[in-house]
Phi, psi and omega in degrees: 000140187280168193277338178279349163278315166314316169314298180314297178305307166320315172284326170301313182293333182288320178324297209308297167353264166006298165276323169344308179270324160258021187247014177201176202241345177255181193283091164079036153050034155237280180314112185306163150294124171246144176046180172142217197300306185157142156313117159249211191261338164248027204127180168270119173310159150261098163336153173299322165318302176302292178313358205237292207303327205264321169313332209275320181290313164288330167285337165267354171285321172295330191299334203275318170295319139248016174305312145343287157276334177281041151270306195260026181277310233112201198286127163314065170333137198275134138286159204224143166001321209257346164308306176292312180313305188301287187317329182279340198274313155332290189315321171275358162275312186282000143310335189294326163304303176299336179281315178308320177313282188285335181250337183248345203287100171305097169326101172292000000 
């Protein structure tokens, strides 16, 4: 794989990652919810908390997918602190279209 398809793919998956946790109601989109947050009308809701923990967990799995490829790119370059801030703060801007979705979005 080349180095601009690699790139892309870490970015679609990070989009995808990203958005994950507010565009459905079950754990990592396999696990159903039991109990919880309070009865809606379709099921049991996932509390913010649980989206914000699932959030957290797909950032380090997209990271490892690229970490992954830029091995099989060549060398792996080391990071420094300010690598991760970023990186973590990109995830949660490419989170905002799913918080928007879920949370802002006006209910007819």
């Amino acid at each position: 794989m080349d180095v601009g398809a690699a790139a892309w793919l870490v970015i679609v998956l990070a989009l995808a990652g990203a958005n994950l946790p507010f565009l459905n109601d079950k754990v990592f989109a396999l696990v159903p919810l039991r109990g919880g947050a309070g009865k809606h009308p379709d099921g049991w809701r996932k509390p913010f908390i649980l989206r914000f923990a699932e959030l957290a967990v797909l950032y380090f799995l997209v990271g490892f997918a690229g970490l992954a490829l830029e091995g099989r790119i060549g060398t792996v370059f080391p990071q420094t602190w300010e690598f991760y801030a970023i990186s973590a703060c990109l995830f949660l801007v490419l989170a905002f279209p799913g918080f928007v979705f879920r949370y802002l979005r006006k209910r007819h």
